[in-house]
N, C-alpha and C positions, 0 to 999 in steps of 0.2 A: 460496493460499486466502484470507490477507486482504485482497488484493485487489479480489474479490469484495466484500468490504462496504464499503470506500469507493467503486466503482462502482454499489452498490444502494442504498444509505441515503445517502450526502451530499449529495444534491440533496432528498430527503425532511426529514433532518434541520434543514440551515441555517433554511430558512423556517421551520419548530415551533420555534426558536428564538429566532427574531427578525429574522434575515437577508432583507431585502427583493431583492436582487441577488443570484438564486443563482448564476445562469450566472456574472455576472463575476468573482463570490467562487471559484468552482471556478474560473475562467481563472486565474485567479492561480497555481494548480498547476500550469497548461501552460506560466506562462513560467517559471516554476521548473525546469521539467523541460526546457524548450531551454536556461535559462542551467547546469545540472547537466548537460547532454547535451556541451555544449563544454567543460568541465571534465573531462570521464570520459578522454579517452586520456592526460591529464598526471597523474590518478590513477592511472591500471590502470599505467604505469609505476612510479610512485613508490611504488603502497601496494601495488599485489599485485593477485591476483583476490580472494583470500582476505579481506582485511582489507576490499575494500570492497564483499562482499558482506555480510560482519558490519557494516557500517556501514549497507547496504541494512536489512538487518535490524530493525537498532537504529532505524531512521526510521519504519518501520513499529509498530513497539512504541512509539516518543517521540507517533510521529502518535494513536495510536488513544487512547492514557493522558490527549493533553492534549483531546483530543474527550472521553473520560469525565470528566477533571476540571473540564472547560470547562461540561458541560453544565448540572449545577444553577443556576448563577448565571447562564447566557451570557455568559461572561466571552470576550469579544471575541477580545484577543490569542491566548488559546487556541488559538480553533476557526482564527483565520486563521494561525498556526504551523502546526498538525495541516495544515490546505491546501497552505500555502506548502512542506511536508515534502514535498509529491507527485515535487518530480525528484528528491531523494537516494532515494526511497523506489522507487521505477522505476527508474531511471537507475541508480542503485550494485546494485542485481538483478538484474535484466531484464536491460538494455544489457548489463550487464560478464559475465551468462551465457552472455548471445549472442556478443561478443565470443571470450570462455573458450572455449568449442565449436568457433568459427569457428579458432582458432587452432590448436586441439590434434587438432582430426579432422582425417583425412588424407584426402585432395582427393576422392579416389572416393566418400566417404560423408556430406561436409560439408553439402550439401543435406540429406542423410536427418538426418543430428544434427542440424541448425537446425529441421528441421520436428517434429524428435522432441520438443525443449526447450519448443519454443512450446506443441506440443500439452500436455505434459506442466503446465508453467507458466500458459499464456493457457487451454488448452483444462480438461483436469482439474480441475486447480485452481482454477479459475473454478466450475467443475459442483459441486465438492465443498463451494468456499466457498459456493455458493449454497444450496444442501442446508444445511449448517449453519446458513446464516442464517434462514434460516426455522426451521428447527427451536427455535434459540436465540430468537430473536425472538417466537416464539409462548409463550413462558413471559414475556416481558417485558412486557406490555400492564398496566396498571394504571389502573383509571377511563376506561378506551377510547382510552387515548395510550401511546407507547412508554416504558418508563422509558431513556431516551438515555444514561443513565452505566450503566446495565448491558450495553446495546445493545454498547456500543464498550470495554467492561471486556473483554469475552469476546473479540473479535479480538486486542486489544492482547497476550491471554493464551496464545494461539493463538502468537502474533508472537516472546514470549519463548519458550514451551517450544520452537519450531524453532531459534532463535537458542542456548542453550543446548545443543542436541544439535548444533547446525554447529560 
């Protein structure tokens, strides 16, 4: 579900901030997320699935907090940390789910649980987070612009209550 709102609002966001270069400021989470992609099987040994999908977790709640606290002042480092989080925030989730699946289904249904995970992850979750963001979004407009540290308070909040029940 939080996913959803950094694929809906960070390319909206950066520029109402001040960010001239959104594309290459968002590239910078794609190479995050190839240099976290080659790091994931020397993790998923050494920590577990467990620990570094709580690690996924915690990127995504570190991501959205320093985008809310970044926002008032556009305090630069901020917002390009909350960016630069896209591989742990993917990569220690996503990857190491798909991994986790891949490993523990048994041969005949592996396909069905990988398609099942994605839908449930990429597919749902995406629908659900989008519904919410609008809904939350529509109480944020103040003066005819977004208030942007409310905007990304509410994911980041979203991000701990799952993190706490996992």
């Amino acid at each position: 579900i939080p996913l959803a709102y950094y694929y809906a609002y960070t390319a909206v966001y950066l520029p109402q901030i001040g960010f001239q270069a959104t594309a290459s400021t968002m590239a910078l989470g794609q190479i995050s997320e190839i240099f976290f992609m080659l790091l994931v099987p020397f993790f998923f040994r050494k920590l577990g699935v467990k620990v570094m999908i709580l690690i996924g977790m915690l990127g995504w709640v570190a991501r959205y907090a320093l985008f809310a606290m970044g926002a008032p002042d556009q305090v630069v480092w901020m917002i390009l940390a909350g960016v630069i989080l896209h591989g742990v925030c993917y990569d220690f989730f996503f990857v190491t789910g798909q991994l986790y699946v891949d490993k523990v289904a048994p041969d005949d249904i592996r396909s069905s649980a990988q398609g099942f995970i994605a839908f449930v992850t990429l597919g749902a979750g995406m629908f659900v987070g989008g519904i919410l963001n609008g809904w939350w979004n529509s109480y944020q407009t103040v003066e005819g612009a977004l208030n942007w540290q409310n905007v990304w308070y509410f994911p980041a909040g979203l991000a701990a209550i799952v993190l706490v029940i996992f």
